[in-house]
PDB file of N, CA, C and O in Angstrom:
ATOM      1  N   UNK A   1       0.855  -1.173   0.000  1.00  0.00           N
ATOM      2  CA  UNK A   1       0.000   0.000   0.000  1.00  0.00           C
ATOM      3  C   UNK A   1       0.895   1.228   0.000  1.00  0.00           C
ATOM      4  O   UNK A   1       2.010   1.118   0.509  1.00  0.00           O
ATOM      5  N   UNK A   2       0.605   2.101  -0.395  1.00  0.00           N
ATOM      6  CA  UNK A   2       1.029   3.257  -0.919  1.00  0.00           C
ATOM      7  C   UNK A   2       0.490   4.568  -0.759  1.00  0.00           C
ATOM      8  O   UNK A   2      -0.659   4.768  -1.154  1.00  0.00           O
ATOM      9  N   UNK A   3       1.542   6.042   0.073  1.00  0.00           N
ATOM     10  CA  UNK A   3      -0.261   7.002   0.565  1.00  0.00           C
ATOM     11  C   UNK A   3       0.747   7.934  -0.308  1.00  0.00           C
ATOM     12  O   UNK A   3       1.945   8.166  -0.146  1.00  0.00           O
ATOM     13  N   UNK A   4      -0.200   8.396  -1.320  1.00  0.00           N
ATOM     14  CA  UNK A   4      -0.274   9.512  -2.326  1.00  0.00           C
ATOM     15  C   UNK A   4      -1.350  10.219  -2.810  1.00  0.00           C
ATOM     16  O   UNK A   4      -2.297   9.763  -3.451  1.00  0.00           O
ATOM     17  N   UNK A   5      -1.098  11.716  -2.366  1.00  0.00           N
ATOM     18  CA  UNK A   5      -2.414  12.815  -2.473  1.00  0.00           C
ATOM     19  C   UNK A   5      -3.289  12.717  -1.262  1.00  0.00           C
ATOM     20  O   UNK A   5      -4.519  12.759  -1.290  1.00  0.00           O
ATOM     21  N   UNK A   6      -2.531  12.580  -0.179  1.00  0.00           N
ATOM     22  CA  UNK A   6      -2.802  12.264   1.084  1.00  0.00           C
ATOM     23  C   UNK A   6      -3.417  11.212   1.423  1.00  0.00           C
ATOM     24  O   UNK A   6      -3.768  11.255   2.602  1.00  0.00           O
ATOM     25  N   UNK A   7      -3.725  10.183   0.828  1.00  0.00           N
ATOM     26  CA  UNK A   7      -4.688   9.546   1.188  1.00  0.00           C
ATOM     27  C   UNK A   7      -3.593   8.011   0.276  1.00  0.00           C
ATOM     28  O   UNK A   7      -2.934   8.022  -0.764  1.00  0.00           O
ATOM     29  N   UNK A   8      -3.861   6.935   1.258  1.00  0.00           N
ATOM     30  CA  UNK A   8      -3.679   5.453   0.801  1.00  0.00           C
ATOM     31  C   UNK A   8      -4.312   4.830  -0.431  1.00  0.00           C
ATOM     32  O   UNK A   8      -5.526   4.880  -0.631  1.00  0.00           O
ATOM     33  N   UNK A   9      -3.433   4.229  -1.266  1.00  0.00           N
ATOM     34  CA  UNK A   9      -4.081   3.317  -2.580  1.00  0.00           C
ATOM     35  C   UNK A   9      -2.955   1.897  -2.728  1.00  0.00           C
ATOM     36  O   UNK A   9      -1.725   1.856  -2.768  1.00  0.00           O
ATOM     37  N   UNK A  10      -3.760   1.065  -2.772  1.00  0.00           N
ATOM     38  CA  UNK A  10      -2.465  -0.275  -3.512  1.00  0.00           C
ATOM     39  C   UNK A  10      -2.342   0.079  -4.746  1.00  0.00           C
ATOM     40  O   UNK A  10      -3.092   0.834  -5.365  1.00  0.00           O
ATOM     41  N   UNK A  11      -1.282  -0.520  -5.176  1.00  0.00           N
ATOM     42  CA  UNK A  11      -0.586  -0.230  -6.695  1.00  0.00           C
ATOM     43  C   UNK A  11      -0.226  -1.411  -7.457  1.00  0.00           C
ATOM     44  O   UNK A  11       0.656  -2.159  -7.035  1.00  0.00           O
ATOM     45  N   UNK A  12      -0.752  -1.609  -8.393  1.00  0.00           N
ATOM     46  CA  UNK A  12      -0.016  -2.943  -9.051  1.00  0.00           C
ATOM     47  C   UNK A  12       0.844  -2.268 -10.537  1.00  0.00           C
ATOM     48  O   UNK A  12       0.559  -1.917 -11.682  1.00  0.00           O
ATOM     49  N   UNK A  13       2.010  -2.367  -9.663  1.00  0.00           N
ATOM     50  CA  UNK A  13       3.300  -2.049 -10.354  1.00  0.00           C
ATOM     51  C   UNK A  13       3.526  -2.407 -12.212  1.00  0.00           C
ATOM     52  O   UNK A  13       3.691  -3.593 -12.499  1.00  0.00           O
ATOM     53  N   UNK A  14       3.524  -1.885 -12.795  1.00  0.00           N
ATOM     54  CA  UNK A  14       3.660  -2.053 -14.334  1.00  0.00           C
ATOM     55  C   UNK A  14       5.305  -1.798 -14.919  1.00  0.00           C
ATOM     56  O   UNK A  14       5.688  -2.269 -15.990  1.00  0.00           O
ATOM     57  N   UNK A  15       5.695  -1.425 -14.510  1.00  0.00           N
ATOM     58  CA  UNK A  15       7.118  -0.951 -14.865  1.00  0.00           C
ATOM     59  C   UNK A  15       7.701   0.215 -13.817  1.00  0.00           C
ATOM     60  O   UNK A  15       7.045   1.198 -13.473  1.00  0.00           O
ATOM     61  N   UNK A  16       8.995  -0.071 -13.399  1.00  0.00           N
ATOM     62  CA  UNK A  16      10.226   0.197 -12.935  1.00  0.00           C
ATOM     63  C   UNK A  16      10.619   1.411 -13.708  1.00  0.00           C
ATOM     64  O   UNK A  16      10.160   1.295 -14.845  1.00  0.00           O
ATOM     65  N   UNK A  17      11.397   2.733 -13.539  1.00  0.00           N
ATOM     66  CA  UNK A  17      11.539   3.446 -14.305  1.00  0.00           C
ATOM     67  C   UNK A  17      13.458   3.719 -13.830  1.00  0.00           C
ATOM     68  O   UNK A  17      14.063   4.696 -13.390  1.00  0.00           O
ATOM     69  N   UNK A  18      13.769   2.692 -14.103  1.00  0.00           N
ATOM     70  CA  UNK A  18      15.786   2.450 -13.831  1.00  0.00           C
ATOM     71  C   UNK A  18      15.769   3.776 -14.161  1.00  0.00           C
ATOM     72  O   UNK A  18      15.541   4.603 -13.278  1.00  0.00           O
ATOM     73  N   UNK A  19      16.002   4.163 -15.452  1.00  0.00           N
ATOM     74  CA  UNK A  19      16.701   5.472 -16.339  1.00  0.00           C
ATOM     75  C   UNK A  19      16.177   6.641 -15.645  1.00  0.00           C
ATOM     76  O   UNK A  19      17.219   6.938 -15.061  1.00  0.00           O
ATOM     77  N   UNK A  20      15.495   7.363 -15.341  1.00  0.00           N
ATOM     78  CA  UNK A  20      14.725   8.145 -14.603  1.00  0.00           C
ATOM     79  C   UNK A  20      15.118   8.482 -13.526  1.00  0.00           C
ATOM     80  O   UNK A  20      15.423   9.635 -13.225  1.00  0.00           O
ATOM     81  N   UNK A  21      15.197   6.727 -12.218  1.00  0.00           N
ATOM     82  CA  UNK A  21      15.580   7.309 -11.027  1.00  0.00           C
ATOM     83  C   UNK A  21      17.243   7.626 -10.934  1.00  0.00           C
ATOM     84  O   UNK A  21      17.683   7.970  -9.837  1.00  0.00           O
ATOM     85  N   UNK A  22      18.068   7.522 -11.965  1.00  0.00           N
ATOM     86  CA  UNK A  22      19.267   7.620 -12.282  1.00  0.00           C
ATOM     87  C   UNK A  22      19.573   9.028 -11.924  1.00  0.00           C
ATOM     88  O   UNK A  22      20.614   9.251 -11.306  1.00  0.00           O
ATOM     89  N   UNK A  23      18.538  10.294 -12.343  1.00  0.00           N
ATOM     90  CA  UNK A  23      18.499  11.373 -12.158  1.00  0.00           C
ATOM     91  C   UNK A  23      18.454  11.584 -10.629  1.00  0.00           C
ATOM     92  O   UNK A  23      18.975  12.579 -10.127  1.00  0.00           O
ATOM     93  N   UNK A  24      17.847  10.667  -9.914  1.00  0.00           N
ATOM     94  CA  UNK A  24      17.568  11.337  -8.121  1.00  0.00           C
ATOM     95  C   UNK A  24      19.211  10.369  -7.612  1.00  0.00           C
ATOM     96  O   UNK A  24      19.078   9.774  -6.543  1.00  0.00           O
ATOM     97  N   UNK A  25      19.956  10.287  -7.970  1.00  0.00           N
ATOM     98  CA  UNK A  25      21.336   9.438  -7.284  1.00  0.00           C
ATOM     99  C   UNK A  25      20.680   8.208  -6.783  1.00  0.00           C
ATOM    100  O   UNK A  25      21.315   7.714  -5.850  1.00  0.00           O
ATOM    101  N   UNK A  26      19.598   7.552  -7.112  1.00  0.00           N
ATOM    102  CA  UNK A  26      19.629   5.853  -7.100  1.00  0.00           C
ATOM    103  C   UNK A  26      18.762   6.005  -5.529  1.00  0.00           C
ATOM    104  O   UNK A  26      18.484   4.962  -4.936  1.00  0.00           O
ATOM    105  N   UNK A  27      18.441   7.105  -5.035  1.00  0.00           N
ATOM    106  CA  UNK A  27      17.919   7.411  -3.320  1.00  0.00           C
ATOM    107  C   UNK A  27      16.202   7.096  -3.950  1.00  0.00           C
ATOM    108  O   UNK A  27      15.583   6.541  -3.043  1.00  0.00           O
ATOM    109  N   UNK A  28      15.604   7.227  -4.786  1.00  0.00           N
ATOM    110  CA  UNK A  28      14.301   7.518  -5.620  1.00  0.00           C
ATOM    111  C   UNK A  28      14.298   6.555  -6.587  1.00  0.00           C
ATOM    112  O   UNK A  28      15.376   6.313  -7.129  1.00  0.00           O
ATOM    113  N   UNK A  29      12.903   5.692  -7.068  1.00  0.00           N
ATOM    114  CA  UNK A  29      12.377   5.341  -8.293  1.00  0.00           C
ATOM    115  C   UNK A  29      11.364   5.484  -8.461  1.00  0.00           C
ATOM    116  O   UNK A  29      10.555   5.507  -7.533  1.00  0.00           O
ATOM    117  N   UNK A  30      10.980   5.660  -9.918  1.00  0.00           N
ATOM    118  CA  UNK A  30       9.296   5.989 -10.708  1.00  0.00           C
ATOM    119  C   UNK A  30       9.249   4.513 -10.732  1.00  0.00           C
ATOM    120  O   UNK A  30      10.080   3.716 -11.168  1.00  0.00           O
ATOM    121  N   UNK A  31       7.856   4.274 -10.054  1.00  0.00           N
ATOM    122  CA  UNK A  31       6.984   3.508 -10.393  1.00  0.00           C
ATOM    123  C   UNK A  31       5.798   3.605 -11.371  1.00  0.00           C
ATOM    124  O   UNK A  31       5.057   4.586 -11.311  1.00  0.00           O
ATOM    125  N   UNK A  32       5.626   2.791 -12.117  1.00  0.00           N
ATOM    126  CA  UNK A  32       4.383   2.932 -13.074  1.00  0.00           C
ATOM    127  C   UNK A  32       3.194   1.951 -12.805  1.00  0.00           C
ATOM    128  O   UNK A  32       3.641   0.841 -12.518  1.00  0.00           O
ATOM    129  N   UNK A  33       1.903   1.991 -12.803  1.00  0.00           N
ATOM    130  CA  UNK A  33       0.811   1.033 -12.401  1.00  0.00           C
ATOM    131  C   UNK A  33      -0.049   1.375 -12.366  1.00  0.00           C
ATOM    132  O   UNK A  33      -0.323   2.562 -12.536  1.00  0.00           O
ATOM    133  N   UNK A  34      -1.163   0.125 -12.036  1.00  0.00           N
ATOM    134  CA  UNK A  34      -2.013   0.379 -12.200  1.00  0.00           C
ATOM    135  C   UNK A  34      -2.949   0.915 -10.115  1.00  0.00           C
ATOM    136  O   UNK A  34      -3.030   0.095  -9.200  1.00  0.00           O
ATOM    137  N   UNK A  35      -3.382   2.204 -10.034  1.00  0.00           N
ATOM    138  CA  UNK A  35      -4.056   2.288  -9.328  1.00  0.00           C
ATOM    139  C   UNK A  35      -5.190   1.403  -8.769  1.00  0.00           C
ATOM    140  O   UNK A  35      -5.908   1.323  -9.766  1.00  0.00           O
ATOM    141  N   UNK A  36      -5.947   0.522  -7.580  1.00  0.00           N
ATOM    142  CA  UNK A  36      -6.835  -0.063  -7.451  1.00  0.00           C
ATOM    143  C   UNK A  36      -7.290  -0.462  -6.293  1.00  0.00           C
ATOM    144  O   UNK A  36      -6.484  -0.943  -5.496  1.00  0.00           O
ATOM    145  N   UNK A  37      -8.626  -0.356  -5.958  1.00  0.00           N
ATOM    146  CA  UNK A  37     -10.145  -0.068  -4.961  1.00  0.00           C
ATOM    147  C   UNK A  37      -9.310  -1.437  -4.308  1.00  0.00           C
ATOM    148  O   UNK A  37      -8.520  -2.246  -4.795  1.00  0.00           O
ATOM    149  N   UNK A  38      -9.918  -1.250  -2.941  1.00  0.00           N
ATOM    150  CA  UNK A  38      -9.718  -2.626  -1.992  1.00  0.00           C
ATOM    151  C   UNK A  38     -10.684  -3.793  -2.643  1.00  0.00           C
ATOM    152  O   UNK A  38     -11.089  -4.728  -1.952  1.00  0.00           O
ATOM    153  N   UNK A  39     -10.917  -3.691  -3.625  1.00  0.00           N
ATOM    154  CA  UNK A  39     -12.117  -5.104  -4.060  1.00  0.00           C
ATOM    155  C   UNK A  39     -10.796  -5.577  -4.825  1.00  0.00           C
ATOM    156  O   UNK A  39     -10.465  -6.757  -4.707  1.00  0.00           O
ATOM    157  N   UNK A  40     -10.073  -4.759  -5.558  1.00  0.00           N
ATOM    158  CA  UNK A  40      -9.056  -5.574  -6.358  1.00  0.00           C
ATOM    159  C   UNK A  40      -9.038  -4.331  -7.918  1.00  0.00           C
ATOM    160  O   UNK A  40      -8.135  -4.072  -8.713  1.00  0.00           O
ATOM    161  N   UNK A  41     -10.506  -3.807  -7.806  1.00  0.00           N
ATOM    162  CA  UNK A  41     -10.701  -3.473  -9.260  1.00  0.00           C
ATOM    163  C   UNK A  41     -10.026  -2.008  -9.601  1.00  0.00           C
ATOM    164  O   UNK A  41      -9.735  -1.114  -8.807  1.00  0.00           O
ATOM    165  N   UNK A  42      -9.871  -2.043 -11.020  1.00  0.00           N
ATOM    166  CA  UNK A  42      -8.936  -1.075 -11.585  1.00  0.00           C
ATOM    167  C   UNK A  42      -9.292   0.693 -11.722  1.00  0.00           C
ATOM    168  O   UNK A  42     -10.123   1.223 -12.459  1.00  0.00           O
ATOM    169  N   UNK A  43      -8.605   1.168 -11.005  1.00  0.00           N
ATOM    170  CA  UNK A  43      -9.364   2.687 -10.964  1.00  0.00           C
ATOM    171  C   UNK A  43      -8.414   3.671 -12.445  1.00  0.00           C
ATOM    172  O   UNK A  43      -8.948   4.574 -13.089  1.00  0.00           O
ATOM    173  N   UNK A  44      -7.166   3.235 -12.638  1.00  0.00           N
ATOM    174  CA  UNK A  44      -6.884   4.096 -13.576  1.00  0.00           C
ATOM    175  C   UNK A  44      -5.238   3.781 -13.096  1.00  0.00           C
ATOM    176  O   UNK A  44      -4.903   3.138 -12.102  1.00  0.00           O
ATOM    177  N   UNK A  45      -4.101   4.595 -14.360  1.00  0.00           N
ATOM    178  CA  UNK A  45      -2.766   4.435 -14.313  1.00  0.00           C
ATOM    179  C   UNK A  45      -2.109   5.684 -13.350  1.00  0.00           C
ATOM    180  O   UNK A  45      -2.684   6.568 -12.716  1.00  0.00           O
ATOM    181  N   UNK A  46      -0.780   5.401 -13.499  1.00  0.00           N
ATOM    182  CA  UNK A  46      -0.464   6.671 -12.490  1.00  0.00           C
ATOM    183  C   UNK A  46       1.144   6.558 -12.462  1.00  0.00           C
ATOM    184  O   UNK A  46       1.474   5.427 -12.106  1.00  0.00           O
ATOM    185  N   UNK A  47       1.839   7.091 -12.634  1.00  0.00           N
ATOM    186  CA  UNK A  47       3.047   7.269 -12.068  1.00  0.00           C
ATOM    187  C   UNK A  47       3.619   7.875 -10.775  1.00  0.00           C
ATOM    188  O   UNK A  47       3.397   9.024 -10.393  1.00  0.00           O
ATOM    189  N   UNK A  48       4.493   6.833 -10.057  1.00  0.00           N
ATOM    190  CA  UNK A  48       4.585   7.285  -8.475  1.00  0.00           C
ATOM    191  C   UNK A  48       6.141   7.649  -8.282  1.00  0.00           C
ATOM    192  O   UNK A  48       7.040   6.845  -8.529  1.00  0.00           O
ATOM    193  N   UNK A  49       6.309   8.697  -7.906  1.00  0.00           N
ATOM    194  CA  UNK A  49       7.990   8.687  -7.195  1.00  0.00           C
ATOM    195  C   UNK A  49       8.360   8.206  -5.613  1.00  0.00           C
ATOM    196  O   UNK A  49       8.215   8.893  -4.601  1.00  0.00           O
ATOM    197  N   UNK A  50       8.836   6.939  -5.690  1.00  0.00           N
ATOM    198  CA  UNK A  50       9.007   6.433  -4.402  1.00  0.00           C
ATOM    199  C   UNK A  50      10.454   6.459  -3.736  1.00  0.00           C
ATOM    200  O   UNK A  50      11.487   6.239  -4.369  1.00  0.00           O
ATOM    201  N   UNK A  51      10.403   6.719  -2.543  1.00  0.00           N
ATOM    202  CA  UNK A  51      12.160   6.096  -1.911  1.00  0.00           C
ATOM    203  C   UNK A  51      12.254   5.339  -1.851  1.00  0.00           C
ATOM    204  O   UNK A  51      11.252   4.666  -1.609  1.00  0.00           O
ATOM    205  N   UNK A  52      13.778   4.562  -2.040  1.00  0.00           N
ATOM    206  CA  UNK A  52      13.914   3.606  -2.152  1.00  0.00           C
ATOM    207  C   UNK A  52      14.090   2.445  -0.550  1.00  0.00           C
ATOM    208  O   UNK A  52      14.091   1.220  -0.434  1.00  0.00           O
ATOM    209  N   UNK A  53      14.238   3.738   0.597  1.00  0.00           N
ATOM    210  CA  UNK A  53      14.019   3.152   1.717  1.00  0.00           C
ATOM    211  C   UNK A  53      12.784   2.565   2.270  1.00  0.00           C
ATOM    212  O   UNK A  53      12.763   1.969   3.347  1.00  0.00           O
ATOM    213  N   UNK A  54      11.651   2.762   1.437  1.00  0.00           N
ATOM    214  CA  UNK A  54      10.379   2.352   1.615  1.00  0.00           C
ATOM    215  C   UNK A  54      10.308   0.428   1.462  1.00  0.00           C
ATOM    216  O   UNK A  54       9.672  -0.457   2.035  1.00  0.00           O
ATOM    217  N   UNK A  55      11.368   0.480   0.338  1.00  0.00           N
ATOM    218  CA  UNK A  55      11.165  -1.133   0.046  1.00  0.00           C
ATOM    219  C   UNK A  55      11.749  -1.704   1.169  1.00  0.00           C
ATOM    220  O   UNK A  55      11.147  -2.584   1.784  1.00  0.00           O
ATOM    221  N   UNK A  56      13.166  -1.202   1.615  1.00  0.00           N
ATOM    222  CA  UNK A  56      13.971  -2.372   2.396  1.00  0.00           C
ATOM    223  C   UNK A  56      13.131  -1.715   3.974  1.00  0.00           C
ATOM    224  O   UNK A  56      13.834  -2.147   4.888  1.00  0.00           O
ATOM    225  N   UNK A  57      12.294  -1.120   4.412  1.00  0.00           N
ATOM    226  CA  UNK A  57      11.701  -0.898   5.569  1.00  0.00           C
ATOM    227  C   UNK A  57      10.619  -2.248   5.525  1.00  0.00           C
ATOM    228  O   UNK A  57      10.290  -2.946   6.485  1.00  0.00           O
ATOM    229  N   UNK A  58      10.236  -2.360   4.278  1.00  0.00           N
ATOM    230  CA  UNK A  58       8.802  -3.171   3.725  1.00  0.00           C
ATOM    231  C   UNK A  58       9.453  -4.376   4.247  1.00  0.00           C
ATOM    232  O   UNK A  58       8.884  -5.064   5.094  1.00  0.00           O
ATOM    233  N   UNK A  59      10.665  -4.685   3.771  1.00  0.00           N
ATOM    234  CA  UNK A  59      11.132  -5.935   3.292  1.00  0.00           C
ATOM    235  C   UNK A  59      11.526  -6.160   5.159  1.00  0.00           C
ATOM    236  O   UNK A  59      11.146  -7.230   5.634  1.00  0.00           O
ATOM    237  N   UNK A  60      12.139  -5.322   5.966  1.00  0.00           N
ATOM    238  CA  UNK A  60      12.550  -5.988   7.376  1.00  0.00           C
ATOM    239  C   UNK A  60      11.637  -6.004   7.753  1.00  0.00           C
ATOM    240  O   UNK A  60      11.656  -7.035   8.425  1.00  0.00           O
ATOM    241  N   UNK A  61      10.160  -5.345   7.912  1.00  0.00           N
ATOM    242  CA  UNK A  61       8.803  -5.797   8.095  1.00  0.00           C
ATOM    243  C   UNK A  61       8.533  -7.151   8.293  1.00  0.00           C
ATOM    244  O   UNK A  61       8.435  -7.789   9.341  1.00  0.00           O
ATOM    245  N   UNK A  62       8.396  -7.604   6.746  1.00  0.00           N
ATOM    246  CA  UNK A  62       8.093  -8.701   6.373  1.00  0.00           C
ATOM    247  C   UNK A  62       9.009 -10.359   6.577  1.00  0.00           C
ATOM    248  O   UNK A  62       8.712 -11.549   6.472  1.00  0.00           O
ATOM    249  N   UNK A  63      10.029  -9.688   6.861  1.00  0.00           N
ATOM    250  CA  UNK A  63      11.408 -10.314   7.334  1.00  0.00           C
ATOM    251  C   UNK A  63      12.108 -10.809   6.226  1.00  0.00           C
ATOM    252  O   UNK A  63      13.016 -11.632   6.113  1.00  0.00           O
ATOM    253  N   UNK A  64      11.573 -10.225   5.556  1.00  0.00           N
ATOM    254  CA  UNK A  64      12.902 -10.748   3.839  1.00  0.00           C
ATOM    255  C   UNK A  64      14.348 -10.393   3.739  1.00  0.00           C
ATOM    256  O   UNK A  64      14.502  -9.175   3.821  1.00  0.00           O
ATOM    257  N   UNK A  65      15.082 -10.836   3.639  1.00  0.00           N
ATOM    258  CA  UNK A  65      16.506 -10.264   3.741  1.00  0.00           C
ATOM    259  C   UNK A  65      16.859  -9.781   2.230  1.00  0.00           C
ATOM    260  O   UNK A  65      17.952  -9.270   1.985  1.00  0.00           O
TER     261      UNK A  65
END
């Protein structure tokens, strides 16, 4: 889950934007996807600028190494 425009949405990720976050020193990546309702269903596309500390916070969460 993901909170953008103040407010929380899940994201189902479509593409990675490598070349792009190249510009923020590798700290940032564009995500591309699809926006979508807690039923599952599809509200529309969107491009997201995320940190990249968000994943490995996600990941010791979850306990993934």
């Amino acid at each position: 889950m993901a909170r953008y425009h103040g407010g929380p949405f899940w994201l189902r990720v479509t593409c990675v934007r490598e070349d792009i976050s190249l510009w923020y020193g590798g700290d940032w990546v564009w995500l591309e996807g699809i926006v979508l309702v807690d039923q599952g269903a599809a509200l529309g596309r969107v491009q997201v600028l995320v940190h990249v500390g968000v994943f490995a916070a996600s990941a010791a969460v979850r306990g993934v190494v």
